[in-house]
N, C-alpha and C positions, 0 to 999 in steps of 0.2 A: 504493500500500500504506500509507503517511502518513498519507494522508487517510483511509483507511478505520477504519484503528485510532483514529484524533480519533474520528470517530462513533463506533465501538463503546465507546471509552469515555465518550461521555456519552449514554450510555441506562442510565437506572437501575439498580440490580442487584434493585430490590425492588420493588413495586406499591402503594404510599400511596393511599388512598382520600380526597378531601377529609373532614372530620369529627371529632367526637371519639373518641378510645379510652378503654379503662380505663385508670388512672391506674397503676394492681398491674399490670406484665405476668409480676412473679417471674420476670423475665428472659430470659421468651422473645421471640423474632423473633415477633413478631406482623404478618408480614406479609397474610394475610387471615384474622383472627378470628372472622367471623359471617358473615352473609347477605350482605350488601354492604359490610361492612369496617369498618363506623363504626355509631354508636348512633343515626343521621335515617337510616338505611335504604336512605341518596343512594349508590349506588354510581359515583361521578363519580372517575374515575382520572387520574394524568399521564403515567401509562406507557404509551409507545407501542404500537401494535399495527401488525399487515402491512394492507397497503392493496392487496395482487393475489395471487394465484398463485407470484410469483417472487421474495416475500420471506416465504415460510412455508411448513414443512416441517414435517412428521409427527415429533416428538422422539422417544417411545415411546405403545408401548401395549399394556398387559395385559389380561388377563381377568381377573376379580373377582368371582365372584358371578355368579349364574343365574338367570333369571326374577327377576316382583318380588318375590316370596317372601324374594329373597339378594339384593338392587338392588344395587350403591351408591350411596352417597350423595356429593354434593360440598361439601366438596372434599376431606374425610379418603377415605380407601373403609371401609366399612363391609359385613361378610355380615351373615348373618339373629342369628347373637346375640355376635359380637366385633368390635371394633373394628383394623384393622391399618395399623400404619404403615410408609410407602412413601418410600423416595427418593426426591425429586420431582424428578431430571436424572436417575433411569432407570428407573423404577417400580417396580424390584426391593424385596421383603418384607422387612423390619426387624426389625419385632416385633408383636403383638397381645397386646391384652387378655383380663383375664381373660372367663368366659362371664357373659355378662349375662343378665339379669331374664326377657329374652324378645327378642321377635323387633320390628324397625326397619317391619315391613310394606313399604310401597309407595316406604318411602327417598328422598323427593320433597324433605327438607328438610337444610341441611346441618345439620351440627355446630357445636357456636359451642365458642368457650375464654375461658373468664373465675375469677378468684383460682386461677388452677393445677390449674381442671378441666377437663374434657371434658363437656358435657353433651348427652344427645341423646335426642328424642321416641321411646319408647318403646311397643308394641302396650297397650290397654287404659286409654288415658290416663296415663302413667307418662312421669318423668323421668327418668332413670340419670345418675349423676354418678363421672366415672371421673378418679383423679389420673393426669393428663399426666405426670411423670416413671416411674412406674412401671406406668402401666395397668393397676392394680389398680381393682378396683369401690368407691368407698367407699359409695353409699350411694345409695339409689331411691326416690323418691315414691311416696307410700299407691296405689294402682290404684283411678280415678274411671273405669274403663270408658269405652268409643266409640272410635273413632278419633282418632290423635296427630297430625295432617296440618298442624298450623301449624309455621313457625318458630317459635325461640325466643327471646325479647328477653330482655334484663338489663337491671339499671341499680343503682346503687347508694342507699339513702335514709338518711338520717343512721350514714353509713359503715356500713352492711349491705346486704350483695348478697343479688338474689335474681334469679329465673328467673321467666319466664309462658309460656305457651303456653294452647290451647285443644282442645278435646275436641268429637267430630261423631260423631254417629249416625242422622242421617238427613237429609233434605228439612224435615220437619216433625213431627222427632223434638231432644230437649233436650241439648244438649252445656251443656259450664261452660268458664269461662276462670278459668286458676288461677294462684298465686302460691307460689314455694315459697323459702324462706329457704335460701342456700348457706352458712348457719353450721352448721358439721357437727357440732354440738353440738346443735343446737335442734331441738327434735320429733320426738325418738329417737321410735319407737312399739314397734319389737322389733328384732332379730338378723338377719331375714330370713333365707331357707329354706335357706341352706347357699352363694348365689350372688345376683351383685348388690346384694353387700352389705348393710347396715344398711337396714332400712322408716323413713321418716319421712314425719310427716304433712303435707300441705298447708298453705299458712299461709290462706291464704283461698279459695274458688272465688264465683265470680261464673253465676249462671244466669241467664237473661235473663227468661225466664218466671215462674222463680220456683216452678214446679210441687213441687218435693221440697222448701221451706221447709217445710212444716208438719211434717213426718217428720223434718227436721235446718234446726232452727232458725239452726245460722252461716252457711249457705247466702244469699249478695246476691242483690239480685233488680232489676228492673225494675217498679215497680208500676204503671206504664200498661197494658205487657203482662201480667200477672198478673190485671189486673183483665179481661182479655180472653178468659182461657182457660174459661169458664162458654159463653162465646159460639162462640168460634171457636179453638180450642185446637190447632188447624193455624197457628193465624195466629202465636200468640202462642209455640207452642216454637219453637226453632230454636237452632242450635250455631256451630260456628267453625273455617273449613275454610278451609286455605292464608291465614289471616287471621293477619299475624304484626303486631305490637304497636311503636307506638313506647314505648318504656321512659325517662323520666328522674327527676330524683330529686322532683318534685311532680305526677306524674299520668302516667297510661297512656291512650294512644290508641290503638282497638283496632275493628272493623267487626268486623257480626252476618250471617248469613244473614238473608233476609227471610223464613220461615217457612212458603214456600209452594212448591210443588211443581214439578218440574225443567219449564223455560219459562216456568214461570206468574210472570214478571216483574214484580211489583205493587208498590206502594208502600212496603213494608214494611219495610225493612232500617234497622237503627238505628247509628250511630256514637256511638259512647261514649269519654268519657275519666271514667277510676277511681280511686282513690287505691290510689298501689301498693303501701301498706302493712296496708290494710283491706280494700280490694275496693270499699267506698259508691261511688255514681257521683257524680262531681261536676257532667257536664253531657252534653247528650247531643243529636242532632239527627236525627230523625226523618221516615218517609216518603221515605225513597231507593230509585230502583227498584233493586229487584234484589241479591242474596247481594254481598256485600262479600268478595271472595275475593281477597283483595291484602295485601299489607303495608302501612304505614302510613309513609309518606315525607314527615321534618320538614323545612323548610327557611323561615330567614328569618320565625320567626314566623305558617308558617301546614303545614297540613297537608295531604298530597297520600292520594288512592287512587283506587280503581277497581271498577266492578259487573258483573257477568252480566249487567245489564240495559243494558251498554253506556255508560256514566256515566263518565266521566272528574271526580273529583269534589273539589274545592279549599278549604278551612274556615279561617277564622283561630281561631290559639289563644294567649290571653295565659299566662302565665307559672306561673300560679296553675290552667291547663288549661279554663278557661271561652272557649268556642266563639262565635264568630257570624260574619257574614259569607259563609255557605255560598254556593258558585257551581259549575255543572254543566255540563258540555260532552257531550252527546248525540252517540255516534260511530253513523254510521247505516251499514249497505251499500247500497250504491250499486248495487251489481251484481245483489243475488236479493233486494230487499227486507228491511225490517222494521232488526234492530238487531242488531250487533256484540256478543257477547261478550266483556269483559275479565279475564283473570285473572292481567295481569302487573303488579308493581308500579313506580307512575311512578317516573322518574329525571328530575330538577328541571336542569337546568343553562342559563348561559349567557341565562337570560330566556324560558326554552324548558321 
């Protein structure tokens, strides 16, 4: 019995992610913040886990939400337009938020917490930003229409935080990857409609193609692909789907769909790093098979992800976000021919 209590008291009480956090936690237990705990995407833990059958057991489990319609999400739960929080040693209900903007859709991504909010990918292209001590709505991104299906990165740039994510509306149809400033002062636009608080505008959207510059000039673009769309305008739109962002304070690192239609594997997909207070690209590497449907995993000075076309895909990036060195690992099946799809994001550990 001695010895048992020695072990139980040296297993952690919390789960530390290697990596950096926000510096502001305004005094919460930040014990998992974002997607994989840390701003390189590395979800690499110290805390033990069970290794069979006979050291793991069922804690609780509730029900939450029905179809994808009401998913939840991980790792807050989330229905189709409030947010609720749960005991997490018995998953009994706490409290929830006020009603939000609209609906989480297909709730594939989690929620992240950064300067004492809640923020989470909303239907229509939209942000919702909700203060963590009271769960009140403070305030929602302009609605850029498509699908909200990325994570969402932060990072801070000359001590201002802001949020990105990415917007999908088809195969070879145009999404944006956008930028929004969490200074809750900045780019008031109105009141909003009674719920999900205050409308504020974009700080910047990033289009690949470029197609809707001439109709809204702040609109970034790509202009190799822009110059493409007269030709082959299948080729050249495309969005950003499960494609979540590395965020720091001199550049965003972020992968495209390649613009071509479900299977059709081709050379297309472009890897971009932005400036995350503008949107311009600073550099970019092109002709990768296959939709980049992965998050972007930093570690040690270079960059990890992953393609539909099966691509295991590895970039060095200096400091200043300028690329080179690209190397690609081809994951084949073995079993029923041709090429593996990937759409989880790598975890770097150990020289592995």
């Amino acid at each position: 019995m001695i010895i048992l209590a020695m072990l139980l008291t040296m297993i952690p009480a919390q789960a530390f992610a290697w990596g950096t956090q926000p510096d502001d936690s305004h005094g919460v237990d930040m014990e998992w913040y974002n997607l994989r705990n840390n701003q390189e995407n590395n979800g690499v833990t110290e805390s033990p886990t069970p290794i069979d059958d006979q050291t793991a057991s069922l804690k609780w489990g509730v029900k939450y939400g029905t179809g994808w319609g009401a998913a939840p999400t991980p790792p807050l739960i989330l229905d189709s337009k409030k947010i609720h929080e749960l005991n997490k040693e018995t998953g009994e209900w706490i409290r929830s938020s006020d009603e939000m903007i609209g609906s989480v859709g297909y709730a594939m991504n989690p929620i992240i917490y950064a300067d004492g909010m809640l923020y989470v990918q909303m239907s229509n292209g939209i942000i919702q930003a909700v203060d963590f001590e009271t769960l009140k709505c403070a305030w929602h991104s302009e609605k850029l229409g498509g699908q909200t299906v990325s994570p969402i990165s932060y990072t801070t740039v000359n001590g201002k935080g802001y949020v990105y994510t990415g917007t999908w509306s088809g195969e070879s149809k145009d999404g944006v990857f956008f930028a929004v400033s969490t200074d809750i002062d900045e780019g008031k636009i109105s009141d909003g409609d009674g719920k999900g608080g205050f409308e504020k505008a974009v700080t910047w959207q990033f289009q690949p193609s470029g197609s809707s510059a001439e109709e809204n000039p702040e609109i970034k673009y790509d202009p190799d692909l822009n110059a493409t769309l007269d030709q082959d305008g299948n080729v050249a739109k495309r969005g950003f789907y499960w494609a979540g962002a590395y965020a720091c304070e001199n550049y965003i690192a972020v992968g495209s769909d390649d613009g071509t239609s479900e299977g059709d594997y081709t050379a297309n997909g472009v890897f971009y790093t932005l400036d995350p207070e503008t949107g311009d690209i600073i550099d970019k590497y092109s002709g990768i098979k296959g939709d980049i449907r992965t998050s972007v995993t930093y570690d040690n000075g270079r960059l990890y992800f992953c393609t539909k076309g099966g691509k295991v895909c590895r970039i060095d990036v200096d400091e200043e976000g300028y690329l080179s060195n690209y190397t690609e690992l081809q994951l084949e099946d073995n079993v029923n021919g041709g090429n593996r799809m990937i759409t989880s994001t790598p975890l770097v550990y150990g020289g592995k």
